[in-house]
N, C-alpha and C positions, 0 to 999 in steps of 0.2 A: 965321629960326630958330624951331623949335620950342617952344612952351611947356610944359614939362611936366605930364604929366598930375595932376591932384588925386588927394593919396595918401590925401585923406576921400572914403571912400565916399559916392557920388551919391545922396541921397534923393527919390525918385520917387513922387510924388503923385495928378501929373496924370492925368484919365482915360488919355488918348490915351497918352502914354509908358507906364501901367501896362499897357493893353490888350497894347501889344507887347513888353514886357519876359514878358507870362505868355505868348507866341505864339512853341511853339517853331520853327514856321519864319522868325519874325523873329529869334530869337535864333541862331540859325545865318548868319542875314543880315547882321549885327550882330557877329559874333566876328571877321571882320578885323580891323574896325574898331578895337576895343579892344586888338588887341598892338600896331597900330602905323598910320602913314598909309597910304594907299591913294587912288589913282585910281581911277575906275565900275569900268575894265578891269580891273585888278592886285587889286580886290576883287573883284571875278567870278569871275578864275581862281582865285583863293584859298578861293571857298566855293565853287568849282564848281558855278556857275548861269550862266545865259546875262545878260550885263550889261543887256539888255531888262527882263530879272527882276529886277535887283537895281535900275533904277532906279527903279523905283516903290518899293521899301523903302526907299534911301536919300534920296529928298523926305518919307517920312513920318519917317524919326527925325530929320531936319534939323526937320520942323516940330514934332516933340516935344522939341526939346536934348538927343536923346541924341550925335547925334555935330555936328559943325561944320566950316565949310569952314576948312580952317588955313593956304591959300595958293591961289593961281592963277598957274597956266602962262601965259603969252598964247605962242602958235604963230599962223600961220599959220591964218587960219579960226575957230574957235572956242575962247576959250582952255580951256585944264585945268584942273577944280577938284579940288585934293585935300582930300580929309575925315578925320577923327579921331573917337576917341568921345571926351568932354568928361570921362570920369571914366574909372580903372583899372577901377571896381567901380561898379554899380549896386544899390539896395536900394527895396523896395515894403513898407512896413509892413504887419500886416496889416489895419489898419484902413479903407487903399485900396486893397485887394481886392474884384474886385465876390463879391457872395452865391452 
């Protein structure tokens, strides 16, 4: 079962999570994510990008806590990780903003 998402906006500090929260081609990488779950593939076709492409953005917000695995598939072969974004809403003050 799913956890629902935190209805307190996400404050975001860390370099690495700020850099791609201001990138708007992470942020387009990224809006799956936050209406709802998604598998690499069912988040590909939904930002329409090739899933080669999005997986190298979804191991960088996994290792920023913007989004998180919320369950795995086991199949046949390798199992299925599906991911979530951890918050509805994200926030970057601006005092961690770079200059």
């Amino acid at each position: 079962m799913l956890e629902p998402l935190s209805n307190q906006p996400q404050v975001v500090r860390d370099h690495v999570g700020v850099d791609l929260l201001l990138n708007l081609n992470a942020i387009s990488r990224l809006a799956p994510f936050m209406h709802a779950e998604h598998t690499l593939g069912s988040a590909a076709r939904a930002a329409k990008v090739p899933a080669s492409s999005l997986a190298y953005w979804v191991q960088r917000f996994v290792t920023a806590g913007l989004i998180r695995v919320t369950r795995v598939v086991p199949r046949a072969g390798k199992p299925i990780p599906h991911y979530r974004a951890v918050s509805s809403e994200f926030q970057v003050p601006f005092d961690a903003m770079p200059p």
